[in-house]
N, C-alpha and C positions, 0 to 999 in steps of 0.2 A: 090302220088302227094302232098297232106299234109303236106309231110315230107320232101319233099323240097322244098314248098313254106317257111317253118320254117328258115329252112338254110339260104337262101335266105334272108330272115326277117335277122335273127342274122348276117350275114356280113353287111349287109348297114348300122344298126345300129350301129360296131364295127367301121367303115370305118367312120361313119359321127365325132365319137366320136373322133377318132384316126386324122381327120383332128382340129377337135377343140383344139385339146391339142396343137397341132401346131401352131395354129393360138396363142392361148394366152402363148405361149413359146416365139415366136416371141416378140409377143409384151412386155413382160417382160421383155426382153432381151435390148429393146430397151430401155425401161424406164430406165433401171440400167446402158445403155451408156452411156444414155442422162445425167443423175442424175451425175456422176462421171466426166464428160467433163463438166460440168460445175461447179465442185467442185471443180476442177481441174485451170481451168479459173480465177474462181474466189482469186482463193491463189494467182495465179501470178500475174492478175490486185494489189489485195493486196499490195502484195511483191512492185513490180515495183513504186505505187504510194507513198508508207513511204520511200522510195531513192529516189526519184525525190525530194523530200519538203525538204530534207536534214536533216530531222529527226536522233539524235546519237543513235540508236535503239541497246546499247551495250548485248542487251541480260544480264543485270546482272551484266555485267564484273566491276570489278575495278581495276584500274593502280594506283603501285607503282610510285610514282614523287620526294619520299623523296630522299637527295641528299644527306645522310649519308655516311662514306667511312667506306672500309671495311665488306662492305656485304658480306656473305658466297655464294658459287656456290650453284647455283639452286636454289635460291630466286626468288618467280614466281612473275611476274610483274601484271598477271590479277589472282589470285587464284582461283575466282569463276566462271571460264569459258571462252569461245573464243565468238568471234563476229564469226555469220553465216557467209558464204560467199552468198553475194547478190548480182545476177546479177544487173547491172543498166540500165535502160531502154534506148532504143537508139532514142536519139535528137537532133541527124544531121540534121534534115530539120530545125531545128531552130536556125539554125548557123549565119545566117543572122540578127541577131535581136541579137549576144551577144556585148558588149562592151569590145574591146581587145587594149584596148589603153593603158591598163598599167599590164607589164610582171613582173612575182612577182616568176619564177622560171625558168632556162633552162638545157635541158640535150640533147647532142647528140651520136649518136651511131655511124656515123662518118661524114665526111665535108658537105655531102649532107642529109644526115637524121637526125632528131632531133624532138627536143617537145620541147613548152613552155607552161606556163600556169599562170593565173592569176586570178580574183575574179569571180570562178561560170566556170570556161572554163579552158581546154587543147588542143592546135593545134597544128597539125603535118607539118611537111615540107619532101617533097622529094626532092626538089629543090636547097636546100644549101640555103633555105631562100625567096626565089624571092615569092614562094606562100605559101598559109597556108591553114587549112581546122580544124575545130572544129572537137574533136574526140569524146571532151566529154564537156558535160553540169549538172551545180548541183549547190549545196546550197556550200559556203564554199570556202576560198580563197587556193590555193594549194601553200606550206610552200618552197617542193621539191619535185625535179623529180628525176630519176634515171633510168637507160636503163643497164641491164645488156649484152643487144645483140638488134638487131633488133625486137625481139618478145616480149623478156620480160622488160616490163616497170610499174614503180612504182609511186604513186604519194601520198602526205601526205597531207590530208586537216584539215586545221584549219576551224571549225565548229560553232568555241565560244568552249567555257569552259576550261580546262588544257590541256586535251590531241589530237591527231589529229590520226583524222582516216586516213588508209591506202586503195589506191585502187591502185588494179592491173590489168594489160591486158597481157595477153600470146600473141596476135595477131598484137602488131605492136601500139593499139589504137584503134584497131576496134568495139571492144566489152572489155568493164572494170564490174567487181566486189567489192564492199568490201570487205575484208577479216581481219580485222582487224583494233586493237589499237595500232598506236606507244606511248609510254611513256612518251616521252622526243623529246625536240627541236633537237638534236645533228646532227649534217650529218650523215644520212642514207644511205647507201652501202650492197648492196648485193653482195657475195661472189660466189653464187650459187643461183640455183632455191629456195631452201629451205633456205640456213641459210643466216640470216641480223644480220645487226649489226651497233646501235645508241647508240654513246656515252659510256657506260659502259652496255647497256641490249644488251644480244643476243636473235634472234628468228630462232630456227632452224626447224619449219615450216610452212615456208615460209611468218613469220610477225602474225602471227592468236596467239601467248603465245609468252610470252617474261619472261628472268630470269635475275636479277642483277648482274654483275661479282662483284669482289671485284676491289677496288681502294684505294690507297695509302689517307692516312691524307692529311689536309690543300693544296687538291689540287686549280689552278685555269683554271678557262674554263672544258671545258670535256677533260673526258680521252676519245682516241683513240687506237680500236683494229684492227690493220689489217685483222687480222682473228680469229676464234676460241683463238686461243694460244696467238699469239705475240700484246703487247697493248703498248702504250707510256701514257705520264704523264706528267704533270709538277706540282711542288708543290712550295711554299716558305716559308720561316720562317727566322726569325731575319736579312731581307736587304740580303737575299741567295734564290735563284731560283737553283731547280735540275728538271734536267730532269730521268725521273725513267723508266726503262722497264719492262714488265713480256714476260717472255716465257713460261708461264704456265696458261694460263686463267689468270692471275690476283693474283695468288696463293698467291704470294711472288713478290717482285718490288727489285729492283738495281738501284742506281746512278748510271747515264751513263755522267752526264755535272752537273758539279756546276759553277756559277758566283756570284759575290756581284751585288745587286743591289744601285743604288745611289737613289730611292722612288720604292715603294711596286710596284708591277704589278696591270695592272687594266684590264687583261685579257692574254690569251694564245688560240690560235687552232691550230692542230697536223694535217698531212694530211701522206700518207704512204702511197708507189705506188709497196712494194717489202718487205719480211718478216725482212730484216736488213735496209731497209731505211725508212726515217724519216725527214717531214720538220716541224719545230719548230717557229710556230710564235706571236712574242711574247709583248703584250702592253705597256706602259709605261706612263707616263704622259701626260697631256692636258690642254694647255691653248694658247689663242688667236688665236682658231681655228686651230691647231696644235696640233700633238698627234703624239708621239718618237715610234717608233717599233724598235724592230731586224727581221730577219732568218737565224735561222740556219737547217744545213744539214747535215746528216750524212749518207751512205751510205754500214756501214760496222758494223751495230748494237751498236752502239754509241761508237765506240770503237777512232774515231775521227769526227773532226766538222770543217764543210764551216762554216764563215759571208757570207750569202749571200748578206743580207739588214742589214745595221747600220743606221736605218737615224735618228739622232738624232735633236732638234729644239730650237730654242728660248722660244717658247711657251712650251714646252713639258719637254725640259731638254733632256737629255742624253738617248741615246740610250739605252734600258735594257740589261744589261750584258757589257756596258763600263759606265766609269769617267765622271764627271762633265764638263772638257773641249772635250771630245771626240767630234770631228766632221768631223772625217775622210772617212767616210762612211766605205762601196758601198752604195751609195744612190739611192734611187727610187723618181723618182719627183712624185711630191705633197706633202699637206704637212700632210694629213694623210694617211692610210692606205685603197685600193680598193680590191677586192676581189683577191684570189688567186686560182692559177685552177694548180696542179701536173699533168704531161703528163705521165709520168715517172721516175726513179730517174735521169735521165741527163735534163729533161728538166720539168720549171715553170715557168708559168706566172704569174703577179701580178700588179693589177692595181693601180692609185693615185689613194687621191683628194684631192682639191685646192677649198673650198667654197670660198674663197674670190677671188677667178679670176673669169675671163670671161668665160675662156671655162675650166672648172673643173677636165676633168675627161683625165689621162695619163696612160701610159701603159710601161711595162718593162719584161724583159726576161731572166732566164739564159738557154745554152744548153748544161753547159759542165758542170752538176752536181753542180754548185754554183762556182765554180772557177771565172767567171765575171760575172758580170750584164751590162745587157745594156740595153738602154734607149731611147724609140720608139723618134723621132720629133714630130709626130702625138698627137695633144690633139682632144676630143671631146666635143659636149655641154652636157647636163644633169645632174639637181644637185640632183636627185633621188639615189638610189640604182645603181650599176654598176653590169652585168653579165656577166662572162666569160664564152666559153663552146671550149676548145680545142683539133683538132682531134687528131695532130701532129705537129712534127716538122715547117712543112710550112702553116697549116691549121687551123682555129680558128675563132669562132664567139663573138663577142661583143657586150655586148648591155644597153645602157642607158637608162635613163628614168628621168621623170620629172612629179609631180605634177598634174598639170595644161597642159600639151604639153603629147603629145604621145610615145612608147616607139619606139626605133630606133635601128635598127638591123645592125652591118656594119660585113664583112668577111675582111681577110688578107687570102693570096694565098701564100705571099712571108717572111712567119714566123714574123710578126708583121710590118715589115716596112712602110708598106702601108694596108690602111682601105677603104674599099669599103662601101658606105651605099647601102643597101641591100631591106631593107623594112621598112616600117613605120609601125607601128600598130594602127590600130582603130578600 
């Protein structure tokens, strides 16, 4: 009986034991949940509140800005590193309290879907306009937008300093991240999910490192690459403007158009909607609010060339690439130059402007690859910035802006002839 009173003893004692190790397994276990859920927590709050303040938290990085030509391939544009990809915290409930009265960028993915964006905000439309809805909110006025599809959208913030960080949504707008530094002001175009391409830097992923191609001497404005390979150019030297191609990254460049100029160029921008096409536009002189442009066209890798625009001026002089009496046009009213938006190689639009008129801002068309120009009736008001954003041949949104007044959104349904106003912004 001893002898099993003993047993007896040693199980309850092994049992009491055997439940205590449990009890503080348990609780250990919980401690070290607890401890990592909120370590956890704690980075994100983190995270989330240096993007909200609009903090340039480059991680390190430095961007190449030097505008030297003739870089070699693979010249890294940040060498010491990529900007993290940083979710940004979502501030849709505070949509109501942004001030959207002045549009500073748009991009649509077709007549009914689009983005605009302006100081600290990006809004989306489903509507072809009629409503809007902030997607995003932040420090920093957005430069550019860019929609490669309905999902993947881009946008480029000027924050202060040289360069403008990049943020991106896969969802439409739903949800954006940082992911990077662009380099350079240039029009931004993405080719792919992965590779972009501003000015003479490509970033093939997806904007987070970017590398300098090479460019021709005594260029003016930026060069433009359609993609990887094929880039345009313009250069000038001694009262002669060429236009130059590579089909090779940048390797080597070729004269594709030489002209005399009759005074130096005071700028050029290239736009490419096809690996052989090319619209060439090009500045000229400025005086009493007036400023001489051409365009040309080419659609067969410079191998010939549309005038699409000659508008030469009193104030300005001659058209670039004609004569001191040239005034033959094709002309685009106003009497400078408004934005230009490429559909594809048969069709472009391109806007006046007229500071010294009443209602400033005119609009124009070709759709037979530059063979005519034609010339809306329609003027608008606004002596701001103008924006184009067109779907197609029959579809297109327009949008003015002003100062002191709000910015104003108008559609055409019927290929420019008539303009709808649309929406007001405030």
């Amino acid at each position: 009986m001893l002898k099993n009173k003993m047993i007896m003893l040693v199980l309850s004692i092994s049992l009491v034991l055997t439940g205590c190790s449990t009890v503080v397994h348990q609780k250990t276990s919980d401690v070290k949940t607890e401890s990592k859920n909120q370590t956890s927590q704690q980075t994100t709050n983190s995270s989330s509140a240096s993007i909200n303040t609009g903090t340039n938290q480059s991680s390190g990085t430095t961007t190449d800005t030097s505008g030297g030509a003739n870089k070699s391939p693979g010249t890294t544009a940040n060498p010491s590193g990529i900007l993290p990809i940083q979710p940004v915290k979502n501030t849709t409930a505070l949509q109501n309290n942004v001030n959207r009265s002045l549009v500073t960028a748009v991009r649509l993915a077709d007549f009914n879907t689009g983005w605009v964006g302006g100081n600290g905000w990006i809004a989306k439309t489903t509507s072809g306009g009629k409503k809007w809805a902030v997607v995003y909110q932040g420090s920093g006025t957005v430069k550019q937008l860019f929609a490669l599809n309905h999902s993947d959208v881009w946008a480029t913030l000027n924050q202060g300093g040289t360069n403008l960080r990049l943020l991106k949504s896969s969802d439409g707008g739903k949800h954006w991240a940082f992911i990077g530094i662009v380099p350079t002001n240039s029009f931004l175009h993405f080719t792919s999910k992965t590779t972009a391409l501003s000015g003479k830097y490509l970033s093939q992923d997806g904007g987070k490192r970017w590398i300098s191609l090479p460019t021709p001497k005594r260029m003016v404005g930026d060069a433009y690459f359609h993609d990887v390979k094929n880039g345009w150019a313009v250069t000038q030297s001694n009262n002669v403007f060429y236009v130059k191609r590579a089909i090779n990254g940048g390797k080597s460049w070729s004269t594709v158009m030489t002209k005399s100029l009759f005074s130096p160029l005071a700028g050029a921008m290239i736009r490419s909607a096809g690996t052989n096409d090319a619209w060439i536009e090009l500045i000229g002189g400025t005086g009493m609010n007036q400023t001489a442009y051409s365009v040309f066209h080419t659609i067969d890798g410079g191998k010939s060339w549309k005038t699409v625009i000659a508008n030469s001026t009193a104030g300005g002089g001659p058209a670039p690439g004609f004569g001191l009496e040239y005034n033959n046009g094709p002309n685009n009213m106003g009497a400078k130059p408004g934005p230009l938006y490429v559909v594809n190689p048969q069709i472009a639009f391109m806007g006046g402007s007229c500071p010294a008129c009443d209602i400033p801002n005119s609009i124009g068309w070709t759709k037979d690859a530059g063979k005519t120009w034609i010339n809306s009736n329609v003027t608008l008001k606004g002596y701001g910035e103008a924006y184009l954003a067109i779907a197609d041949e029959k579809h297109g949104w327009w949008i003015t802006t002003e100062n002191e007044k709000p910015s104003t959104m108008y559609t055409t349904s019927d290929g420019g002839l008539h303009w709808n106003q649309i929406h007001i912004f405030r």
